[in-house]
C-alpha positions as CSV (number, residue, x, y, z in Angstrom):
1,X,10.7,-8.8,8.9
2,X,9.7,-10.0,5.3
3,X,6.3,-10.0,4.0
4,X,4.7,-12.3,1.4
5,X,2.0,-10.5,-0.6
6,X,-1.0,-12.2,-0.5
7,X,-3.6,-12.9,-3.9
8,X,-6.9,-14.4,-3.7
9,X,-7.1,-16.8,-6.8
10,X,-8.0,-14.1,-9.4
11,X,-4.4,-12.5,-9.0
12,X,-6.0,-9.5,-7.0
13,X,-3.7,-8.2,-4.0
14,X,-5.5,-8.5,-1.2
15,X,-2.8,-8.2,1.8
16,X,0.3,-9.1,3.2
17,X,1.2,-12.1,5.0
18,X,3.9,-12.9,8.3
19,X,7.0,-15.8,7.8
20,X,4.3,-17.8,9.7
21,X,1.3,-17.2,8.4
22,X,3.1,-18.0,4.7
23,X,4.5,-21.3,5.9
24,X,1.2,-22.2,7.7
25,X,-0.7,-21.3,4.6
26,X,2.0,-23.9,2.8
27,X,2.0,-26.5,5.2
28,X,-2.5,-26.1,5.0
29,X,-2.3,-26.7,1.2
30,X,-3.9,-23.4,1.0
31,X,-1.1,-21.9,-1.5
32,X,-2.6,-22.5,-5.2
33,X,0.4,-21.0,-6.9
34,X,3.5,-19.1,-5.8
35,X,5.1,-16.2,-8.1
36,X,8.9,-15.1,-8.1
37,X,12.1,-16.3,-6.8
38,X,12.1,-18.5,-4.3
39,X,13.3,-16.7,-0.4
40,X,15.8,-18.4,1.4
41,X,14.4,-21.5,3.3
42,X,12.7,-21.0,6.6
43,X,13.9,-23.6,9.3
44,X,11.5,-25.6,11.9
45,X,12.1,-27.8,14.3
46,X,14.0,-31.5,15.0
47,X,12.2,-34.9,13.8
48,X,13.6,-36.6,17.1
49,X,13.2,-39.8,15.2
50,X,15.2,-38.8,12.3
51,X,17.2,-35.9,13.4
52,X,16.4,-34.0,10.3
53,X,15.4,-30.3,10.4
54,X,12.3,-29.4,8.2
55,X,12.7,-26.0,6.0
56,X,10.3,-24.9,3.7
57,X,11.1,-22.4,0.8
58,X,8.6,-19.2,0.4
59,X,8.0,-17.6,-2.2
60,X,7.4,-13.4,-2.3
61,X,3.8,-13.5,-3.6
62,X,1.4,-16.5,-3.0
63,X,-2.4,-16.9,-4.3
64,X,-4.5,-18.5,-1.4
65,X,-8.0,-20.6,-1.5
66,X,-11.0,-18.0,-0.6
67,X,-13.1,-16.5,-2.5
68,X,-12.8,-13.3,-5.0
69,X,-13.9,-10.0,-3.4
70,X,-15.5,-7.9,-6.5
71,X,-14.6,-4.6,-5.0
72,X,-11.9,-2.8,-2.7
73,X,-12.2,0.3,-1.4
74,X,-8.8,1.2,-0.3
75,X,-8.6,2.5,3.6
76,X,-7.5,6.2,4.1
77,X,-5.4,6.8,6.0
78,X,-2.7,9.5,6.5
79,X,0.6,7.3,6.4
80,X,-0.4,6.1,2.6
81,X,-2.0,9.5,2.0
82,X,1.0,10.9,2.3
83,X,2.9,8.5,0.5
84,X,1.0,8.9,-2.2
85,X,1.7,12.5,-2.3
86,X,5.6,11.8,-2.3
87,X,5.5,13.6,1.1
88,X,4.8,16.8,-0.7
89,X,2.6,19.9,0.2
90,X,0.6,20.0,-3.0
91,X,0.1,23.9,-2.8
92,X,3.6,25.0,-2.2
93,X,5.2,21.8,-3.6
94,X,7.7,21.4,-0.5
95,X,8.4,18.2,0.5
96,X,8.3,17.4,4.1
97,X,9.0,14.8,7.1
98,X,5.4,13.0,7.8
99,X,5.4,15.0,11.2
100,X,5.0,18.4,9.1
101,X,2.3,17.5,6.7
102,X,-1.9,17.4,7.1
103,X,-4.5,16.1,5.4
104,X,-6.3,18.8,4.0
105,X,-9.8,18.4,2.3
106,X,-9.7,20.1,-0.9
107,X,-13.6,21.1,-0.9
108,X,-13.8,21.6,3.2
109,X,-15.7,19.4,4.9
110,X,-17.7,22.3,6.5
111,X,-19.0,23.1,2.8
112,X,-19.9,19.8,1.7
113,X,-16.7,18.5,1.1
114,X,-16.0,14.5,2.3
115,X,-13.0,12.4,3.8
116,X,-12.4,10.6,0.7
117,X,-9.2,10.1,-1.5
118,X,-10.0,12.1,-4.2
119,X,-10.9,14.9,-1.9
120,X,-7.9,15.0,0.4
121,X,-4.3,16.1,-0.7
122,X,-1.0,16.3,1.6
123,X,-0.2,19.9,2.6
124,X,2.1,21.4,5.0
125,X,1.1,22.5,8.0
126,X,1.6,26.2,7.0
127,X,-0.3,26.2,3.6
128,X,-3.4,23.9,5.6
129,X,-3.4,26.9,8.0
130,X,-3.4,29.8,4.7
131,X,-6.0,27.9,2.6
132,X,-8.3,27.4,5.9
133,X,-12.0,26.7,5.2
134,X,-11.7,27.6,1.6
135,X,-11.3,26.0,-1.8
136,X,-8.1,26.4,-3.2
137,X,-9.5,29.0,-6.3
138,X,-11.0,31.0,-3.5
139,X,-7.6,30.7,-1.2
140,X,-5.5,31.2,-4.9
141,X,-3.8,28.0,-4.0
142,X,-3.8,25.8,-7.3
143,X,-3.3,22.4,-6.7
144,X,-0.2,21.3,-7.9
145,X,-1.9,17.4,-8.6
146,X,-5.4,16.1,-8.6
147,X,-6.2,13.8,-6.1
148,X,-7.0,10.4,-6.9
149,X,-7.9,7.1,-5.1
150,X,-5.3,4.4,-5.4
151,X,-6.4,0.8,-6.9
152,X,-5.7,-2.1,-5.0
153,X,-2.3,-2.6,-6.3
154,X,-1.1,1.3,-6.0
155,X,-2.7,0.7,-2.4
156,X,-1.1,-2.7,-1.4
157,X,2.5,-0.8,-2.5
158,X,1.7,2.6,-0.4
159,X,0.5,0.7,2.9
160,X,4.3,-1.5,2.9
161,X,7.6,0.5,3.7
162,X,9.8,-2.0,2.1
163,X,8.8,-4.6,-0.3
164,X,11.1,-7.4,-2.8
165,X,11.7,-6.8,-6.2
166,X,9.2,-9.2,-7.5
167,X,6.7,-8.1,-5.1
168,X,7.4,-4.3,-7.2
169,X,7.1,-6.3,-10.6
170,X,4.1,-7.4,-10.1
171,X,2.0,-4.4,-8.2
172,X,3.4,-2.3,-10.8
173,X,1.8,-3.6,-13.4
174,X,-1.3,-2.7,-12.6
175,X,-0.5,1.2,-11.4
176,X,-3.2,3.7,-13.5
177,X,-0.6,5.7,-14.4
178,X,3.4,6.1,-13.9
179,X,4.0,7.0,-10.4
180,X,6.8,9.9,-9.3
181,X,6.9,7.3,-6.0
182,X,6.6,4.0,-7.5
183,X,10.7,4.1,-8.3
């Protein structure tokens, strides 16, 4: 099913909307402005006094009332991790089905190490078990990448497996840097 990326007022992403919670934010008046082409109509019901259908045309990426949150801190989670990562080990550079990778913690937890994006990378399950408890100089394992902690856009395009053109446009602008994933 479609989304409809959802802004607060200040044009920051901050989620994705359902058909019907796009069309009840319409019909609310909570939709301050609308960006791209418009979606092909969504169809309600039958006025039984007039016999007319009621549609309503979406567009992919709506600003909603609310306030404007200063600061995200983008969840971690392994699904956007590894998308992030292109689905690649970044010690051995392999790329693998989401079933074959780790997180692995690039300082180790058990040294100090914490469960945050910039110190987690995608690795195969095989170079996870040879780099063990160790840094990657100690284990000789250069990374192939640094880690890094999305922005809200990079993040809002990483947690969605398929998203519209426009939707693309507009997240992209924002990306820190170009992204091998973000084509």
């Amino acid at each position: 099913m479609q989304a409809i990326l959802k802004l607060d007022v200040s044009g920051q992403p901050r989620g994705w909307l359902t058909l019907n919670e796009a069309v009840t934010a319409y019909a609310r008046g909570d939709v301050l402005y609308g960006i791209g082409d418009f979606l092909p109509p969504v169809f309600g019901g039958v006025q039984r006094l007039t016999g007319i259908r009621s549609e309503i045309t979406l567009q992919p990426i709506v600003a909603l009332e609310g306030r404007v949150l200063s600061h995200f801190t983008p969840p971690l989670c392994n699904r956007t991790l590894f998308r992030r990562d292109d689905h690649r080990c970044l010690y051995c550079g392999g790329q693998y089905q989401r079933s074959e990778l780790t997180r692995d913690h690039v300082r180790p937890i058990s040294r100090g190490g914490s469960d945050k994006w910039e110190n987690v990378v995608a690795a195969c399950k095989r170079c996870n078990w040879l780099k063990d408890c160790q840094t990657p100089e100690e284990a000789h394992m250069p990374l192939l990448a640094v880690p890094f902690r999305p922005n809200t856009f990079e993040w809002h395009y990483l947690a969605k497996d398929r998203i519209l053109t426009d939707q693309m446009d507009y997240l992209s602008q924002q990306f820190k840097a170009e992204r091998d994933w973000a084509h």
